[in-house]
C-alpha positions as CSV (number, residue, x, y, z in Angstrom):
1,X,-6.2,11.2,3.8
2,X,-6.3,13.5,7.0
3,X,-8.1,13.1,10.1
4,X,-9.1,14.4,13.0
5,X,-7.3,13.5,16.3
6,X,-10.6,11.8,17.8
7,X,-11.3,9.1,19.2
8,X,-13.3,6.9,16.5
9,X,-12.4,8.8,13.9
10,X,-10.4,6.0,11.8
11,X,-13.6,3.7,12.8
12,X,-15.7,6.5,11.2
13,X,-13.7,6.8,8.2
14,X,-13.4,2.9,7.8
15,X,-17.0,2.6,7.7
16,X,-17.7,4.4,4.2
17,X,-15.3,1.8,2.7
18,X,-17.3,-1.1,4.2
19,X,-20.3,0.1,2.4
20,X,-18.7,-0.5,-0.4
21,X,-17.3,-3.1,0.1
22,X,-13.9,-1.5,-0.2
23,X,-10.6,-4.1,1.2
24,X,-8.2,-2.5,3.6
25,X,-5.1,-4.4,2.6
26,X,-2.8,-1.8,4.2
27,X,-2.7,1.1,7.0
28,X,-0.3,3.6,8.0
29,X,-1.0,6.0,10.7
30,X,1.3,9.4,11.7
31,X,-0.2,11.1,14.3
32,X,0.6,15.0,14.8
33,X,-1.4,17.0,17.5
34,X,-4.2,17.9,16.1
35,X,-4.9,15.1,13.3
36,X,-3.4,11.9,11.5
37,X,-2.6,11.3,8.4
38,X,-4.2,8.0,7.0
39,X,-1.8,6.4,4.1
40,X,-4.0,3.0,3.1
41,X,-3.9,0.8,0.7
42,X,-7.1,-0.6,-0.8
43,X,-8.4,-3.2,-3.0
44,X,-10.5,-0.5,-5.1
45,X,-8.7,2.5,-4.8
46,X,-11.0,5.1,-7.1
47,X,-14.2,3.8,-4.8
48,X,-12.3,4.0,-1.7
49,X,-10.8,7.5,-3.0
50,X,-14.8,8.5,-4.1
51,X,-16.3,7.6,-1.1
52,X,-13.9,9.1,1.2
53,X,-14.0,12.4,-0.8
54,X,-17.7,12.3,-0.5
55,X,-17.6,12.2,3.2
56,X,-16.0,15.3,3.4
57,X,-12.0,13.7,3.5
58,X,-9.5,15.2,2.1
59,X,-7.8,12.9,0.2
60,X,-4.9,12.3,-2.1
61,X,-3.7,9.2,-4.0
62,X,-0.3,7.8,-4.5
63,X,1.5,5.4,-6.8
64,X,3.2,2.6,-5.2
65,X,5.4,-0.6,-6.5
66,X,4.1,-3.5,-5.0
67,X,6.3,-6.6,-4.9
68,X,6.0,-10.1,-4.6
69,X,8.5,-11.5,-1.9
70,X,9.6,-15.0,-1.9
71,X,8.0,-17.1,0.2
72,X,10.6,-19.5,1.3
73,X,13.4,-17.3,1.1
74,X,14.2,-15.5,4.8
75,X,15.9,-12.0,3.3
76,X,13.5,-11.4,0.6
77,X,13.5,-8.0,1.9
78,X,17.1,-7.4,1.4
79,X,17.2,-8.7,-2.2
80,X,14.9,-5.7,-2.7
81,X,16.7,-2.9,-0.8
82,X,19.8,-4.4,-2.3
83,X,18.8,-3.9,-5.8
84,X,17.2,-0.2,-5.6
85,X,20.7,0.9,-3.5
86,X,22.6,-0.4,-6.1
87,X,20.1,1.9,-8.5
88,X,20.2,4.9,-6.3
89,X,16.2,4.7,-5.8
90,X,15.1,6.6,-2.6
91,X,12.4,4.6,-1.0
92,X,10.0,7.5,0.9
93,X,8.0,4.8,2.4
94,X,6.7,1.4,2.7
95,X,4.1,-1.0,3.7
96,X,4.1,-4.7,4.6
97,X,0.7,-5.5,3.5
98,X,-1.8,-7.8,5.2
99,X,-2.8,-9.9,2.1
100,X,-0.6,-12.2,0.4
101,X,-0.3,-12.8,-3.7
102,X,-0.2,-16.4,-4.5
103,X,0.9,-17.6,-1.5
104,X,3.4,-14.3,-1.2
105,X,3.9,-11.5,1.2
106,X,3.6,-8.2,-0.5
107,X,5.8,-5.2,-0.3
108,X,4.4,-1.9,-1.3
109,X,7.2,1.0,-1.7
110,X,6.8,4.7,-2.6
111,X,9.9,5.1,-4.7
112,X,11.2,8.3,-6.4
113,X,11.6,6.7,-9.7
114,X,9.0,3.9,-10.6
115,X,10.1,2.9,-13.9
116,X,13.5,2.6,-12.9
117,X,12.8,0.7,-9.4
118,X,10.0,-1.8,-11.7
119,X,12.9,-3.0,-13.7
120,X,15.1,-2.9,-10.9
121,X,12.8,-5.7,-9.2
122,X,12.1,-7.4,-12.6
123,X,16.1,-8.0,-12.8
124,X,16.1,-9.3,-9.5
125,X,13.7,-12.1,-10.9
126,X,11.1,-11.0,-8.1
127,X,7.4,-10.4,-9.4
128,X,5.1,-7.4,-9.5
129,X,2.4,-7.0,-7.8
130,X,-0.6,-5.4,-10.0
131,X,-3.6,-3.5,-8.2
132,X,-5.9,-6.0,-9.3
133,X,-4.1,-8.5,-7.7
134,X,-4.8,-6.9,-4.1
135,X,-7.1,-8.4,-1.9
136,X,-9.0,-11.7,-0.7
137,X,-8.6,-14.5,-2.7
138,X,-11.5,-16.6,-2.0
139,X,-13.4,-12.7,-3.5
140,X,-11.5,-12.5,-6.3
């Protein structure tokens, strides 16, 4: 979603999650001149995408792969990138997100072909990460 270039304004938008109890799992901020453009990930999206819309945001959602990197293995990362080069997948963006699955760190990717990048990861015998698997787990 877009924002002004204020001071507060991210706190502002932040707080019509919280009413709702919405989970910030991951935040990416690109600051232009005159606003910022919010990419988040949430635990809910469609109440996150409701509320924001409701206060006046203008906001857009996005599919992302999210992926389960091994714990114990130091280039889990590269398995990853390894495996969607190998497939010609262009990776737009990405997001190291701030809540773990099972133990896990999660990578989030915006890929230009999903299907192709899901089996990609499958084959690579790393694990999916569903939206319902996103957020705390003692609130789960």
């Amino acid at each position: 979603f877009f924002l002004p270039n204020r001071l507060g304004a991210l706190f502002r938008a932040t707080q019509h999650l919280e009413r709702e109890s919405v989970r910030i799992c991951g935040l990416s901020l690109l600051d232009a001149t005159d606003h910022v453009v919010v990419r988040m990930i949430v635990d809910r999206p469609t109440v996150a995408k409701a509320q924001l819309a409701q206060a006046g945001y203008p906001v857009y959602e996005t599919d992302l792969l999210g992926i389960a990197l091994p714990a114990k293995e130091e280039f889990g990362i590269r398995k990853v990138l390894s495996g969607l080069l190998g497939a010609e997948i262009n990776i737009a963006y990405a997001y190291a997100l701030i809540v773990q699955v099972e133990g896990h760190p999660v990578l989030a990717l915006k890929v230009d072909d999903m299907e192709v990048a899901a089996r990609v990861v499958r084959s690579a015998k790393l694990d999916l990460v569903d939206q319902a698997e996103l957020g705390w787990e003692e609130l789960r």
